[in-house]
C-alpha positions as CSV (number, residue, x, y, z in Angstrom):
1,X,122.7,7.4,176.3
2,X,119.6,6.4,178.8
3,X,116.8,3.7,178.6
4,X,114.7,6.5,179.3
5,X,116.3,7.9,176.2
6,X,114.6,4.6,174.4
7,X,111.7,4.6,176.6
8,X,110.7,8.4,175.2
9,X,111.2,7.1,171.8
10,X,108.9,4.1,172.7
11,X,106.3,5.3,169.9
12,X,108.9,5.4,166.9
13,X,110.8,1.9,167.8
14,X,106.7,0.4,167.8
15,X,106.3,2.0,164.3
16,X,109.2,-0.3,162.9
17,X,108.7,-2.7,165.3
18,X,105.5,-3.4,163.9
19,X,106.6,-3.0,159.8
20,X,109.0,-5.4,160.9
21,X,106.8,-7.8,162.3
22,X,104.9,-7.5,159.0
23,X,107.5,-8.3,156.5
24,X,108.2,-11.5,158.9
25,X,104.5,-12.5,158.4
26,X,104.2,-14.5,156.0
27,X,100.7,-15.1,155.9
28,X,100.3,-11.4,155.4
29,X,99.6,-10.5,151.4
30,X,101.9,-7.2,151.9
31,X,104.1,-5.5,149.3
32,X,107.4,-6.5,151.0
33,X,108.9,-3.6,148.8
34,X,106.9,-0.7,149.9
35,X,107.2,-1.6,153.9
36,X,110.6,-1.7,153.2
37,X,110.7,1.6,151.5
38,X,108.6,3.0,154.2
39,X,110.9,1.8,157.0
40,X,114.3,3.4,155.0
41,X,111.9,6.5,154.8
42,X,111.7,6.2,158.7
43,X,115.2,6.3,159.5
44,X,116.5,9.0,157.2
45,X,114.0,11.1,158.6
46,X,115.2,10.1,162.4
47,X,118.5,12.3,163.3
48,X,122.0,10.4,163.9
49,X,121.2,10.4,167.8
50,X,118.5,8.2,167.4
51,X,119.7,5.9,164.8
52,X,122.3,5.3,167.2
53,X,119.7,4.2,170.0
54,X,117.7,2.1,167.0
55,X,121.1,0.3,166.9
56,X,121.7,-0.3,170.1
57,X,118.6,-1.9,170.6
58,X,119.4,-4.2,167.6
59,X,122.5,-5.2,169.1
60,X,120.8,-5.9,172.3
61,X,118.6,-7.9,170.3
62,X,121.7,-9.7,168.6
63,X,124.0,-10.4,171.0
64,X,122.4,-10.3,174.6
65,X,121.3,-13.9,174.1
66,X,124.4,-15.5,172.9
67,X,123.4,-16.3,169.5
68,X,126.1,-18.6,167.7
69,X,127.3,-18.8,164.5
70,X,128.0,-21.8,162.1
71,X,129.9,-22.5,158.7
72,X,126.9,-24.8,157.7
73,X,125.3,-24.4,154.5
74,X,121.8,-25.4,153.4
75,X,121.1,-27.5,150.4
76,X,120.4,-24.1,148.7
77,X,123.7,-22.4,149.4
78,X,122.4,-20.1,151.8
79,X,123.7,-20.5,155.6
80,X,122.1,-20.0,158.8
81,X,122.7,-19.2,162.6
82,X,121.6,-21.3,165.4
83,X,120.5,-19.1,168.4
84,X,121.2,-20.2,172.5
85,X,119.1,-19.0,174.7
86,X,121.0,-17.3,177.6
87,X,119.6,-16.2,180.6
88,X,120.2,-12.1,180.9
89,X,121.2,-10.9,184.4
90,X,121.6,-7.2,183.1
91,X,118.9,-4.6,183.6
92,X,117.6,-2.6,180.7
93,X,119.4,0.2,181.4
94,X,122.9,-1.6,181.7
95,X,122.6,-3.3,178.4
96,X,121.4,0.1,176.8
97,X,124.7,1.4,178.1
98,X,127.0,-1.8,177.2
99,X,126.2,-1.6,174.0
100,X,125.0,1.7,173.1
101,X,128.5,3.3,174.7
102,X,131.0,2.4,171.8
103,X,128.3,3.8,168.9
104,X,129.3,7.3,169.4
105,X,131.8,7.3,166.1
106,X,129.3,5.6,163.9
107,X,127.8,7.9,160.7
108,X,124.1,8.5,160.3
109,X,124.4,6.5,156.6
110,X,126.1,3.4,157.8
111,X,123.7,2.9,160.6
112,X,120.6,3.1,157.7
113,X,122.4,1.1,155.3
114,X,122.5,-1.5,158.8
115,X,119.1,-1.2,159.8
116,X,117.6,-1.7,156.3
117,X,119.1,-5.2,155.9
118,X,116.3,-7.9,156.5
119,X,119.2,-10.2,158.3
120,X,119.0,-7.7,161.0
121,X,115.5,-6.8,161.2
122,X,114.7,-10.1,163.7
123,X,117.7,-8.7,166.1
124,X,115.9,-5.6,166.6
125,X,112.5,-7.3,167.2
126,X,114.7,-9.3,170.3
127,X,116.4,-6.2,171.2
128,X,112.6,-4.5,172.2
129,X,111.4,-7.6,174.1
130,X,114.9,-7.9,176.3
131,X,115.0,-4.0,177.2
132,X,111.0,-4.6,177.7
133,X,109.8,-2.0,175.2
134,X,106.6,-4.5,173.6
């Protein structure tokens, strides 16, 4: 697994970079429902290879910049994560391979079932602006 790897797919991670950047737009009046649908259809069409470099770039996005995690809860129930912004002294192409190098054993369908979550979606936005892909 290469950054050029990611770099060649560079047109498919701005597809769903951009769907996801829509469902986080609030302003936008968009059926939430069918971009999701339409960025599930994206990845079951994408072969386990891929999926696995989508992933790595999400984790990229999720841990690169030592985000930290609390037991707090909101009036509501729900909790949340405060991020720290680190700096990152790694090149793109040695955090593709620090994280992408263990991802090997996972299965197409649990990588989907990953992607597809919406509390993942912002780590993959992160993940293309610290490897430089936007």
């Amino acid at each position: 697994m290469t950054y050029e790897t990611i770099v060649e797919l560079k047109p498919l991670l701005l597809r769903i970079y951009r769907l996801i950047k829509r469902l986080e737009d609030s302003e936008q009046n968009v059926d939430e429902s069918l971009l999701e649908k339409e960025i599930k259809t994206i990845l079951e069409q994408q072969d386990r290879e891929t999926l696995i470099l989508l992933k790595t770039v999400t984790l990229v996005g999720r841990h690169e910049r030592g985000y930290v995690y609390t037991n707090y809860k909101n009036e509501d129930g729900s909790s949340f994560e405060q991020a720290i912004k680190i700096k990152i002294s790694d090149c793109p192409e040695q955090l593709v391979q620090k994280y992408g190098k263990y991802l090997i054993y996972d299965k197409k369908e649990d990588i989907i079932n990953l992607l597809v979550r919406k509390w993942i979606q912002p780590s993959f936005i992160e993940g293309m602006q610290i490897l430089k892909l936007t």
